[in-house]
Backbone as JSON, one array per atom type, in Angstrom:
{
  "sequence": "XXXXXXXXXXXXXXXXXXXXXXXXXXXXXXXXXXXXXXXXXXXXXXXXXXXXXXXXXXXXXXXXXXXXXXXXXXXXXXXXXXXXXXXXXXXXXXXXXXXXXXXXXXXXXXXXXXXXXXXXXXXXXXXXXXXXXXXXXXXXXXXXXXXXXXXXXXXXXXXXXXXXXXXXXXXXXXXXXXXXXXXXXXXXXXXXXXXXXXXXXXXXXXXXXXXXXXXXXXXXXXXXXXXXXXXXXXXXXX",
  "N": [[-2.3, -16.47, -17.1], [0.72, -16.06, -17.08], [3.96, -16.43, -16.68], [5.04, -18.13, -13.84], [4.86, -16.43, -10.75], [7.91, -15.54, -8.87], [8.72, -16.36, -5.22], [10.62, -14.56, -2.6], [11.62, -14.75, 0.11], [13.21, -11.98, 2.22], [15.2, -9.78, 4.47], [15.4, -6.54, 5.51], [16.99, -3.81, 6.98], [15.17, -3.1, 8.79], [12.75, -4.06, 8.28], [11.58, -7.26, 7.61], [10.19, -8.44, 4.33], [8.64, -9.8, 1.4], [9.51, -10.6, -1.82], [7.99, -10.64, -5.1], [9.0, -11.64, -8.13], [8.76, -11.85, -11.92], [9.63, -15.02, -13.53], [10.9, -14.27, -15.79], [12.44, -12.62, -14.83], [15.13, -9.63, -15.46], [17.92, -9.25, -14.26], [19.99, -7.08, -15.46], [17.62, -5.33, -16.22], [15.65, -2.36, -15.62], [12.75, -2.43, -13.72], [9.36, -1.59, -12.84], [7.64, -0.77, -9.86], [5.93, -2.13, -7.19], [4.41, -1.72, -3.78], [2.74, -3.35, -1.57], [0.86, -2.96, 1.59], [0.2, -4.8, 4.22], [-2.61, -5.41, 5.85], [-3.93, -4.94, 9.45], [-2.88, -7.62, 12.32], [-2.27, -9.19, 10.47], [0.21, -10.39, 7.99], [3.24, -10.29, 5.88], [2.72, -12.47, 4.25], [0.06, -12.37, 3.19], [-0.91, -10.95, 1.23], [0.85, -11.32, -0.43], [0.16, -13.57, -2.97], [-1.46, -11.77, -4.35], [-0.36, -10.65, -6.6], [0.76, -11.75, -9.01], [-2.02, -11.93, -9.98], [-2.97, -9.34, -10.06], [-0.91, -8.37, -12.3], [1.39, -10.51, -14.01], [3.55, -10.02, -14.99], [6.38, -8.1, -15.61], [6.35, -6.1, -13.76], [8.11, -5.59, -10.12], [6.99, -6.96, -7.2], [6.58, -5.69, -3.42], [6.67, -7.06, -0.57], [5.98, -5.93, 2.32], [7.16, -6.38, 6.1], [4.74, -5.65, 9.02], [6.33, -4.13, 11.74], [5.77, -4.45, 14.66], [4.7, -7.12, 16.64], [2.07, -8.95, 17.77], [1.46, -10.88, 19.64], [-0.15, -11.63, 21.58], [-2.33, -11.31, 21.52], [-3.01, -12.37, 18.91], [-1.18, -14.16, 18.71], [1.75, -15.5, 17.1], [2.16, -14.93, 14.36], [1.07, -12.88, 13.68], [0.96, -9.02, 13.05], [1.03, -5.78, 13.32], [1.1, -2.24, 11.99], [1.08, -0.09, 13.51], [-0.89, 1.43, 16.19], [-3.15, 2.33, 14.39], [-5.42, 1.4, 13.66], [-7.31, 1.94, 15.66], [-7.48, 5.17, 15.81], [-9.08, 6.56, 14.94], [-9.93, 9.94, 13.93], [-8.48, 11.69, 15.25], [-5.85, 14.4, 16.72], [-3.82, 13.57, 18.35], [-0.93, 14.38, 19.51], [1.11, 11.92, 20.23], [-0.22, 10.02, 18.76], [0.59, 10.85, 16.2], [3.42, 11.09, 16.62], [3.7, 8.46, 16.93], [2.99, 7.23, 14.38], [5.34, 8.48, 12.63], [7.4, 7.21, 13.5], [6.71, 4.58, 12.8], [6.55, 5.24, 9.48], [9.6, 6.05, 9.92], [10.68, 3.66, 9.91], [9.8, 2.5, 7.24], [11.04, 4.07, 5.53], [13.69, 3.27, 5.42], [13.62, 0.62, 4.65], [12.39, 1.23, 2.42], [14.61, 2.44, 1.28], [16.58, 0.58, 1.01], [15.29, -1.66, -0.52], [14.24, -0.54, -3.0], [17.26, 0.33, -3.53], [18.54, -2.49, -3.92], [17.13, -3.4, -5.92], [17.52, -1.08, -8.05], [15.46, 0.55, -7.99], [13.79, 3.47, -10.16], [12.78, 6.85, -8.36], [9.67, 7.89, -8.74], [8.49, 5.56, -9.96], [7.09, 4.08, -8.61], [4.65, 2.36, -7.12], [2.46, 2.21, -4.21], [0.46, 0.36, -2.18], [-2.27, -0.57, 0.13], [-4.14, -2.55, 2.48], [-6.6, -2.11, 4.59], [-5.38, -1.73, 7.15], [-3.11, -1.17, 6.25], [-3.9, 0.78, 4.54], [-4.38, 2.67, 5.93], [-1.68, 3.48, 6.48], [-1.08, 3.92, 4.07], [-1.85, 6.07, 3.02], [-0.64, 8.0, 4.76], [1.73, 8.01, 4.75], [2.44, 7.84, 1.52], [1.16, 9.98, 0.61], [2.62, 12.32, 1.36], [4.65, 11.88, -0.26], [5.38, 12.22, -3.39], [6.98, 12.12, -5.18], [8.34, 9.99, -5.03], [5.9, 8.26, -5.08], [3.88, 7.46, -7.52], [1.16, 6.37, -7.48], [-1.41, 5.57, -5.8], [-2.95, 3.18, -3.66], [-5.8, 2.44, -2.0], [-7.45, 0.14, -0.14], [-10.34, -0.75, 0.94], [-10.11, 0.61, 4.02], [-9.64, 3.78, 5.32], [-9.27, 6.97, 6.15], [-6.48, 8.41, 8.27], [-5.45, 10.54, 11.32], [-6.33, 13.21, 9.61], [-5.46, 16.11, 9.18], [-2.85, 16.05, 9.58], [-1.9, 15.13, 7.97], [-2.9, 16.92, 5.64], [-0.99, 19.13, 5.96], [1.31, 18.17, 5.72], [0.91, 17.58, 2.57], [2.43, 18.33, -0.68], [2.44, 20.69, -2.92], [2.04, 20.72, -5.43], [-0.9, 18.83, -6.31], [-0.94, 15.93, -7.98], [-1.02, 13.23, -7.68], [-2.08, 9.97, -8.42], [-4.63, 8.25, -7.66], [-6.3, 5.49, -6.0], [-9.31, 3.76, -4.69], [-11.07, 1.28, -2.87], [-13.6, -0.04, -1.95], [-16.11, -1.91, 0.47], [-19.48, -2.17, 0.6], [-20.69, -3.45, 2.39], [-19.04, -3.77, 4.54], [-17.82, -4.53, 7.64], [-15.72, -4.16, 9.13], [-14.29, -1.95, 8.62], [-16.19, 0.46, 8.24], [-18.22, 1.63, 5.32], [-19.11, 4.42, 5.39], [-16.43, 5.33, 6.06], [-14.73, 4.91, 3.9], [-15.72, 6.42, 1.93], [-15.65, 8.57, 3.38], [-12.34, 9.97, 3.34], [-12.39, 9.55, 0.49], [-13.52, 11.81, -0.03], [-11.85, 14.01, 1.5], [-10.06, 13.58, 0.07], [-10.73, 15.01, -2.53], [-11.4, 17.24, -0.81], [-8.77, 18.38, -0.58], [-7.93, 18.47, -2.85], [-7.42, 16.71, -4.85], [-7.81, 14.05, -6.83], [-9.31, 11.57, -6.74], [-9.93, 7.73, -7.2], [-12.63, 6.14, -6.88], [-13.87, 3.19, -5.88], [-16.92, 1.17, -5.59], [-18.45, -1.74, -3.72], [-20.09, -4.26, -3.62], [-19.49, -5.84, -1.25], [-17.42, -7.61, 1.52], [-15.42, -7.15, 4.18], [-12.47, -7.11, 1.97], [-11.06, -8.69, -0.68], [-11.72, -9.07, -3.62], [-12.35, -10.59, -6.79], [-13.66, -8.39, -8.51], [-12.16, -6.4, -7.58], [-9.76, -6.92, -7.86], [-9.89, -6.68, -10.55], [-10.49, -4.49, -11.48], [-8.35, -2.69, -9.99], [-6.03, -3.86, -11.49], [-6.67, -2.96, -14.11], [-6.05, 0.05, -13.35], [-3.83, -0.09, -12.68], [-1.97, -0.47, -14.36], [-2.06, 1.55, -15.88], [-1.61, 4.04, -14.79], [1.02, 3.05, -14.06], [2.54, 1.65, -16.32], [3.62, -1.42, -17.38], [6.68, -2.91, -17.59], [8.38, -3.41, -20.48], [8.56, -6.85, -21.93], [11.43, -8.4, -23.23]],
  "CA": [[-1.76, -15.3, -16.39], [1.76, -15.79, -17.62], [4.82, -17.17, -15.61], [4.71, -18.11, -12.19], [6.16, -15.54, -10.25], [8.94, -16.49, -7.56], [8.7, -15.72, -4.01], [11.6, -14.89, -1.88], [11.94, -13.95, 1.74], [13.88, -11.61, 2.33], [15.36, -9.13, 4.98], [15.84, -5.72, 5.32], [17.72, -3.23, 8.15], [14.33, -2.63, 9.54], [11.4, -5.24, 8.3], [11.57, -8.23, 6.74], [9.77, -8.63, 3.25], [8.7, -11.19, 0.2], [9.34, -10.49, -3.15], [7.4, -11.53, -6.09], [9.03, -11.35, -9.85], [8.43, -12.91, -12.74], [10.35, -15.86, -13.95], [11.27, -13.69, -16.92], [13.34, -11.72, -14.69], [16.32, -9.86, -16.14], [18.25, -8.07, -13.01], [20.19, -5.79, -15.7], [16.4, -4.01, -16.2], [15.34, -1.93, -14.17], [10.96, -2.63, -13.5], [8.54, -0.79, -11.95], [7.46, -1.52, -8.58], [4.68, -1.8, -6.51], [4.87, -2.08, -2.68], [1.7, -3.73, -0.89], [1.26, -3.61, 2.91], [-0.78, -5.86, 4.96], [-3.79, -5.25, 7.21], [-3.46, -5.02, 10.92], [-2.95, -8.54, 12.56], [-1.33, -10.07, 9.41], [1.94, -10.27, 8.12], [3.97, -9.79, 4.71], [2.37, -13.38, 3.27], [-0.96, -12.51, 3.99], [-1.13, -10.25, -0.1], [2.01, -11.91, -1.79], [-0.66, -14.4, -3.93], [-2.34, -11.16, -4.94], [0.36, -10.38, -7.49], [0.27, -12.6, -10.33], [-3.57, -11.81, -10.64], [-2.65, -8.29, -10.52], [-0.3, -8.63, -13.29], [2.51, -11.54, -13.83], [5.08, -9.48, -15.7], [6.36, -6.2, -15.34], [6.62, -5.45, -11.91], [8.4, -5.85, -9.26], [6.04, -6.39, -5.82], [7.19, -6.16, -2.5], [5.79, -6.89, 0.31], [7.06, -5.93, 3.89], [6.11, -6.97, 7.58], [4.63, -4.72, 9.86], [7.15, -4.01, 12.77], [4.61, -4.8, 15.87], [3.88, -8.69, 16.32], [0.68, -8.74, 18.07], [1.92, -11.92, 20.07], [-0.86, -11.76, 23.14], [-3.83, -10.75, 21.04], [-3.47, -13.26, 17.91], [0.03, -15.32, 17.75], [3.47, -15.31, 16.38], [2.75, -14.31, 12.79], [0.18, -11.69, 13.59], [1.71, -7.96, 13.4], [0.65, -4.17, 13.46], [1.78, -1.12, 11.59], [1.19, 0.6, 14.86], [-2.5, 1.0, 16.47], [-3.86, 2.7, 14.2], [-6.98, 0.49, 14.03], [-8.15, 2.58, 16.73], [-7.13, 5.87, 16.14], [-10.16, 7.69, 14.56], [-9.39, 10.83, 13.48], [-7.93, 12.66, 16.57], [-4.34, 14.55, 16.11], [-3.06, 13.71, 19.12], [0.75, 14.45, 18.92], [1.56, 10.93, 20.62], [-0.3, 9.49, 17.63], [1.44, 11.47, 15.22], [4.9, 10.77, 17.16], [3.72, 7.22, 16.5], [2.91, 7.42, 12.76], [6.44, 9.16, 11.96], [8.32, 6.17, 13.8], [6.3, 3.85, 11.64], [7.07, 5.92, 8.77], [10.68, 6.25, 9.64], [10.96, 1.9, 9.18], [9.51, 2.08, 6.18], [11.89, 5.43, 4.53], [14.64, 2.6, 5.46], [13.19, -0.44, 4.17], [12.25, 1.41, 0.83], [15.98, 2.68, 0.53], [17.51, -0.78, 0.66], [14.19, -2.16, -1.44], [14.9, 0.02, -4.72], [18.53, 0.03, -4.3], [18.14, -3.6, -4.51], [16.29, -3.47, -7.59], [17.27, 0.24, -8.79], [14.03, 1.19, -8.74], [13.86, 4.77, -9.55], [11.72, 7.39, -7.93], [8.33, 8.0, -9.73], [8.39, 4.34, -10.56], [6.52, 2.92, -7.46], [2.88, 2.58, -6.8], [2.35, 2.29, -2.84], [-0.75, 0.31, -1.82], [-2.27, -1.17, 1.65], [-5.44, -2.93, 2.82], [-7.28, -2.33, 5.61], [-4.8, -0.29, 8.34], [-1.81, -0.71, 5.48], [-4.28, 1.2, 3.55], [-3.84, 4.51, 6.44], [-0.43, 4.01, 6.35], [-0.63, 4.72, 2.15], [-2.09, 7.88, 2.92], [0.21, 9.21, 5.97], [3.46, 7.7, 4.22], [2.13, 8.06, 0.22], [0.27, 11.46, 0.26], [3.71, 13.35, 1.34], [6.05, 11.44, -1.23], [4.52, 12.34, -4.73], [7.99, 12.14, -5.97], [8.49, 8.75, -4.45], [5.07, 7.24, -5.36], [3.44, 8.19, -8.64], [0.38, 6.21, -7.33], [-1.61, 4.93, -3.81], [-3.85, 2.37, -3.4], [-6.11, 2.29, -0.36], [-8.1, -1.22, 0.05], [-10.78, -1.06, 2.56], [-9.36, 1.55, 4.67], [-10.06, 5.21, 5.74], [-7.94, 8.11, 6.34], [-6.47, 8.7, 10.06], [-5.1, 12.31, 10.89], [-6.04, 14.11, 8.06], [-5.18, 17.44, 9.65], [-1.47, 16.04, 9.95], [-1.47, 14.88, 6.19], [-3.01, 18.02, 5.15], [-0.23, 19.62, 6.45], [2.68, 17.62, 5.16], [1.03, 17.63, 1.28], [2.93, 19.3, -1.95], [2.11, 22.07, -3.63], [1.01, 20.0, -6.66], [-1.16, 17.42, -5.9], [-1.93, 15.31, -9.1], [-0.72, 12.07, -7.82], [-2.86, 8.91, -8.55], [-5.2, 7.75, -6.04], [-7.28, 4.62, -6.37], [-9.68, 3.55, -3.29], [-11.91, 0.49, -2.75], [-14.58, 0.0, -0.29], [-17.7, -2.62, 0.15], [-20.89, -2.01, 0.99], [-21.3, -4.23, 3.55], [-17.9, -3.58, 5.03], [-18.25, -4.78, 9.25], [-14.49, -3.73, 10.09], [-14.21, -0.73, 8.39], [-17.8, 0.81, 7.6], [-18.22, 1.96, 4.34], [-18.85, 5.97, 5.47], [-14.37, 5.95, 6.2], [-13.89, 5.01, 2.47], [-16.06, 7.55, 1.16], [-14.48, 9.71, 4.02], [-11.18, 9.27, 2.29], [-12.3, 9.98, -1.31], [-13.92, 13.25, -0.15], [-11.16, 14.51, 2.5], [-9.01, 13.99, -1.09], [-11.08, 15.92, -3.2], [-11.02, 18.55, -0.15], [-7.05, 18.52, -0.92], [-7.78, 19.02, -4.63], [-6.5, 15.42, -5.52], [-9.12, 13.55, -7.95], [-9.17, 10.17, -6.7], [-10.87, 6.78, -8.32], [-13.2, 5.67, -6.03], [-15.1, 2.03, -6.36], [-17.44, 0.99, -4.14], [-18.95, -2.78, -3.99], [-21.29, -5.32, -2.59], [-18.79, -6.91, -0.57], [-17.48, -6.85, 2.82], [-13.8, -6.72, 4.0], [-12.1, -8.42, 1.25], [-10.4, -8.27, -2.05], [-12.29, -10.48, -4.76], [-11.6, -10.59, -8.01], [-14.03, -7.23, -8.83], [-11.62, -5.35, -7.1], [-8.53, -7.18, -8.26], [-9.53, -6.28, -12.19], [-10.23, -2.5, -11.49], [-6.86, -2.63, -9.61], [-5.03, -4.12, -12.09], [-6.44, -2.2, -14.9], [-5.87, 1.16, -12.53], [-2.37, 0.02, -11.92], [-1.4, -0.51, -15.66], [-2.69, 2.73, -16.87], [-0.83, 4.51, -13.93], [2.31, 2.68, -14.19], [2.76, 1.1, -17.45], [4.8, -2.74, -17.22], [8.27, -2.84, -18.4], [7.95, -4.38, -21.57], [9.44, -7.89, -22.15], [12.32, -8.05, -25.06]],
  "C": [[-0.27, -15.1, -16.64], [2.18, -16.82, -16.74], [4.6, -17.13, -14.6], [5.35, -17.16, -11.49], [6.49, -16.48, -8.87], [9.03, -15.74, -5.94], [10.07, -15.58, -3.2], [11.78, -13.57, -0.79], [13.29, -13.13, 1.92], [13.94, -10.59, 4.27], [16.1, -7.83, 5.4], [16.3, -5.21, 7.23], [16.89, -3.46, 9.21], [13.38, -3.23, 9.65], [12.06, -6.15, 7.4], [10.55, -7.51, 5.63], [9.81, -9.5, 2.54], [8.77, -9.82, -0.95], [9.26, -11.35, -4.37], [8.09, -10.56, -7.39], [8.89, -12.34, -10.96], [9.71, -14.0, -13.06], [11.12, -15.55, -15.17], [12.33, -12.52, -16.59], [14.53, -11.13, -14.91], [17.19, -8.63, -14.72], [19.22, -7.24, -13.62], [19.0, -4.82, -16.38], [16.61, -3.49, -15.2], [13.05, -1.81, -14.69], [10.33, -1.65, -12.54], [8.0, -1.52, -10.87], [6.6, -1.51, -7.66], [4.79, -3.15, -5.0], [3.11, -2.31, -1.86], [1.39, -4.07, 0.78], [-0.01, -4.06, 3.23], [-1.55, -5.46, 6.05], [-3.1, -5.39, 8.79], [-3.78, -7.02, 11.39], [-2.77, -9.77, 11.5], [0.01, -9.76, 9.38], [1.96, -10.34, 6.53], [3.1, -11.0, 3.8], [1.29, -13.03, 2.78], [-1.52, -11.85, 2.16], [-0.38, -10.61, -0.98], [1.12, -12.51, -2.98], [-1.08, -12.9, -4.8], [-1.26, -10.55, -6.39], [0.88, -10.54, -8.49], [-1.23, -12.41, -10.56], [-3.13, -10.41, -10.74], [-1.86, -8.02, -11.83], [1.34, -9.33, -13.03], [3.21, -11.73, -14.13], [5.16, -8.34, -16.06], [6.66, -5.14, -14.85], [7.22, -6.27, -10.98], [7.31, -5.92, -7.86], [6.88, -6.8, -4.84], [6.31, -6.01, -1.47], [6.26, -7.12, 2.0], [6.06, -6.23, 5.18], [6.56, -5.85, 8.1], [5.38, -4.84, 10.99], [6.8, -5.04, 14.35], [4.42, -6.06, 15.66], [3.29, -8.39, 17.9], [0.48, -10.43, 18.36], [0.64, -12.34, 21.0], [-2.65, -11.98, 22.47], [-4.28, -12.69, 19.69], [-2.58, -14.21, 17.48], [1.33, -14.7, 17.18], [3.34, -14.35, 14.7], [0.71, -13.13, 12.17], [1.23, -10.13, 13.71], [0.6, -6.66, 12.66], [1.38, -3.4, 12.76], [2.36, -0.11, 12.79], [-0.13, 0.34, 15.77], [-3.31, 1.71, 15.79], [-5.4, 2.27, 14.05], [-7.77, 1.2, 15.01], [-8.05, 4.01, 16.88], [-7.98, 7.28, 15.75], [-9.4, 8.71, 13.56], [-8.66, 11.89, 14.22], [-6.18, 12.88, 15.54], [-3.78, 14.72, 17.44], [-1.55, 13.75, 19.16], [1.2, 13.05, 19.53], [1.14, 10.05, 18.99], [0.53, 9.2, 16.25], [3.02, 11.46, 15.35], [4.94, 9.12, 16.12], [3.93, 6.65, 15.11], [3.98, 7.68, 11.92], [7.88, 8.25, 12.21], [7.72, 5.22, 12.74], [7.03, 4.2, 9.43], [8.86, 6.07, 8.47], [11.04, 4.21, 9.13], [11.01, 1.84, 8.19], [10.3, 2.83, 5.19], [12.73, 3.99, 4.56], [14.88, 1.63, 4.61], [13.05, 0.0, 2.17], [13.75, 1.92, 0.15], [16.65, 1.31, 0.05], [16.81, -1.65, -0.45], [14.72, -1.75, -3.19], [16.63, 0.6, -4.9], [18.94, -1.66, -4.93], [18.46, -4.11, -5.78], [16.56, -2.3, -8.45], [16.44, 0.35, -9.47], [13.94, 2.53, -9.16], [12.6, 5.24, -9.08], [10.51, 7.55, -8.82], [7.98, 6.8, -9.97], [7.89, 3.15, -9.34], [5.03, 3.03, -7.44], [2.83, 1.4, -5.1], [0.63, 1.98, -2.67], [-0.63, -0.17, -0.46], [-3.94, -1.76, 1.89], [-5.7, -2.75, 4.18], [-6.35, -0.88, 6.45], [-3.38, -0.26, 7.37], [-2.56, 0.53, 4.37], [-3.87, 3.11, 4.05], [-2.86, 4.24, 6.06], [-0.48, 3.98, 4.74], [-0.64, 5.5, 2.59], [-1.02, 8.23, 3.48], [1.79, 8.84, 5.16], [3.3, 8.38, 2.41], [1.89, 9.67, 0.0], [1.72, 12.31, 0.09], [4.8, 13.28, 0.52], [5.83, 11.17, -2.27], [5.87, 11.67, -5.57], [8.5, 10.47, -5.93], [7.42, 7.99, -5.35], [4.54, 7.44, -6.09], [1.88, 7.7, -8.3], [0.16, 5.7, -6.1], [-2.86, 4.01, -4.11], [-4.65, 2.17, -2.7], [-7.07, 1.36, -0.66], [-9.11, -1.21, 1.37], [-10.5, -0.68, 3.43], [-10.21, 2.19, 4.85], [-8.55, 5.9, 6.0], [-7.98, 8.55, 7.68], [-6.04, 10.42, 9.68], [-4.87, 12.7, 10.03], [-5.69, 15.88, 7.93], [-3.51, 17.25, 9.49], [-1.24, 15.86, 8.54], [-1.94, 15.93, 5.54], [-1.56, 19.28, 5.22], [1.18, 19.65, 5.85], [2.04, 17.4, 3.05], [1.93, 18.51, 0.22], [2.13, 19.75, -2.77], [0.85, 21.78, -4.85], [0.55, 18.76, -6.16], [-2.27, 16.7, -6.97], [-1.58, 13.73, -9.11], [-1.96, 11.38, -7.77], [-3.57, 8.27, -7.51], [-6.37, 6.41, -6.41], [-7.81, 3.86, -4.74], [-10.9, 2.65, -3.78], [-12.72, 0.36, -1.57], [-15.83, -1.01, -0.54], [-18.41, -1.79, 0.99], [-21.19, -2.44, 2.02], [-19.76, -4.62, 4.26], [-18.21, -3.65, 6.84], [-17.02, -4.31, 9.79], [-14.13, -2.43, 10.12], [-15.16, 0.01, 7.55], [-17.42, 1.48, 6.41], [-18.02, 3.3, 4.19], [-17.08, 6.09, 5.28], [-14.29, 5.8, 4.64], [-14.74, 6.08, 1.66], [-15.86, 9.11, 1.67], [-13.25, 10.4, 3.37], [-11.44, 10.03, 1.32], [-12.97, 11.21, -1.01], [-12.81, 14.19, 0.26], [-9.83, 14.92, 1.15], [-9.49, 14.58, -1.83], [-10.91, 17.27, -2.61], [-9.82, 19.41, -0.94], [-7.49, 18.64, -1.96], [-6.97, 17.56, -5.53], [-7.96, 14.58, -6.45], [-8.99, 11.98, -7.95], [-10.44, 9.12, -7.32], [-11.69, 6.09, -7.59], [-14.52, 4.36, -6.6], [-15.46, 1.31, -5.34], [-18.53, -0.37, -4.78], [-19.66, -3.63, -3.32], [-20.5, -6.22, -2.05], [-18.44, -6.37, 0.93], [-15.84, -6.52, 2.74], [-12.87, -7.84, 3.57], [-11.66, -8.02, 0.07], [-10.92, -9.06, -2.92], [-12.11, -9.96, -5.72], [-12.43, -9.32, -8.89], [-12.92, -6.6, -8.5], [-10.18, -5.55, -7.77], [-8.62, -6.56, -9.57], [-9.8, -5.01, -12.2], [-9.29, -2.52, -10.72], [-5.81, -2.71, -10.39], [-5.43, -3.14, -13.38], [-5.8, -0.57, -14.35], [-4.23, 0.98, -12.7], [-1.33, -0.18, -13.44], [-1.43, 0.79, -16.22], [-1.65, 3.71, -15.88], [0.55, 4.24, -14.35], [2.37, 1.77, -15.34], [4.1, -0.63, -16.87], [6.08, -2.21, -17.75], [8.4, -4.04, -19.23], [9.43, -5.24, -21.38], [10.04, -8.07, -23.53], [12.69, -9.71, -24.99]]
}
C-alpha cells in the first residue's frame, strides 16, 4: 500500500482533528484533500485507519471531531454532529437552525484546515458515514465550489426541502453513495432515498448497494478508492 501514513492530532478554533499524510510529504506541494467525518457516537479516530487503504499517497485526509460529546448516553470519546440521527425528514426551522450551527463549526474548521495545507477550492472531496454522511449532503450539496466531490457511507438525506433550496444552478458535482442490504441502523430504503432525491435535483450520483450491514469492508473501500481517484486525481510524486 505504500508508506505508512503519519497521524497527528491536531486542533482547530472550533473542533479538534487527525491528520493522515504520507511519509513522502513535501509541505512546499500543495495535495488534494479529502475530509472524512465520523458517525454519530464516535469521534475523529473512529475513520483515520481508513486512509492508507483508500490511497497512501496523494492526499491529504482530515478528519475532525464532532462538536457534541454524548457523555451520558455512551462516554467521554463518544460525540454527535448534532441529533440528526433522529431527525427524519421534517423541516422544522429549529432543526434547520441546528444544522447551520453545525455547519457554521465546520466553514471554520475547513478555513484553518486548507490554509494549513493551502488546499485550494475544487481540490477537496467531502465524505461521512452514517450521520457524517447527512452532514455531506446539508454542508457538501451547497459548496460545489468548495467540494468537487461527496461521499455518503451508509447514510440518508435529512431536510431535503432545505438542501433543495440552498443548491447551485449547476449541479454536476460528484456524488458517490454506499448502502448494505442488510443495513439495521440505517435501512437500506434512506440510501436509495438519497440517490433518487439526487437524481430529483438533476445530479447523477454513483450509487452501490451491498450485502452488508452498517459497515465499511473492503468492497466498499475499493469502489471508494477507485471513485475517489477518478474524481480527484493524486498529486503525483516527483
Amino acid at each position: 500500500m505504500g508508506d505508512k501514513l503519519e497521524f497527528i492530532k491536531q486542533s482547530a478554533n472550533s473542533l479538534d482533528y487527525i491528520t493522515a499524510h504520507p511519509n513522502t510529504y513535501n509541505p512546499a506541494k500543495h495535495y488534494p484533500m479529502i475530509i472524512l467525518l465520523h458517525g454519530y457516537g464516535s469521534n475523529m479516530k473512529d475513520l483515520a485507519p481508513l486512509s492508507g487503504l483508500i490511497s497512501s499517497e496523494g492526499y491529504i485526509f482530515v478528519f475532525p471531531n464532532a462538536p457534541n460529546q454524548l457523555m451520558n448516553e455512551f462516554g467521554p470519546e463518544a460525540f454527535s454532529w448534532s441529533n440528526f440521527n433522529t431527525l427524519g425528514d421534517t423541516e422544522n426551522p429549529e432543526f434547520i437552525k441546528d444544522a447551520e450551527n453545525t455547519e457554521f463549526l465546520l466553514n471554520n474548521f475547513l478555513e484553518e484546515v486548507t490554509e494549513k495545507y493551502k488546499t485550494p477550492k475544487g481540490q477537496i472531496i467531502l465524505g461521512g458515514f452514517s450521520q457524517g454522511g447527512m452532514v455531506t449532503y446539508l454542508w457538501g450539496l451547497k459548496n460545489p465550489d468548495v467540494f468537487c466531490g461527496l461521499a455518503s457511507l451508509s447514510s440518508k438525506m435529512i431536510l431535503p426541502d432545505y438542501i433543495e433550496s440552498n443548491l447551485p444552478k449547476k449541479r454536476s458535482q460528484k456524488v458517490f453513495i454506499s448502502h448494505g442490504s442488510n443495513d439495521t441502523i440505517v435501512p437500506l430504503n434512506d440510501g436509495v432515498d438519497a440517490a433518487e432525491k439526487l437524481k430529483t435535483f438533476g445530479y447523477e450520483p454513483d450509487y452501490h448497494e451491498y450485502q452488508i450491514g452498517h459497515e465499511i469492508p473492503n468492497d466498499v473501500l475499493y469502489d471508494l478508492s477507485n471513485w475517489v481517484s477518478n474524481t480527484l486525481p493524486p498529486a503525483k510524486i516527483s
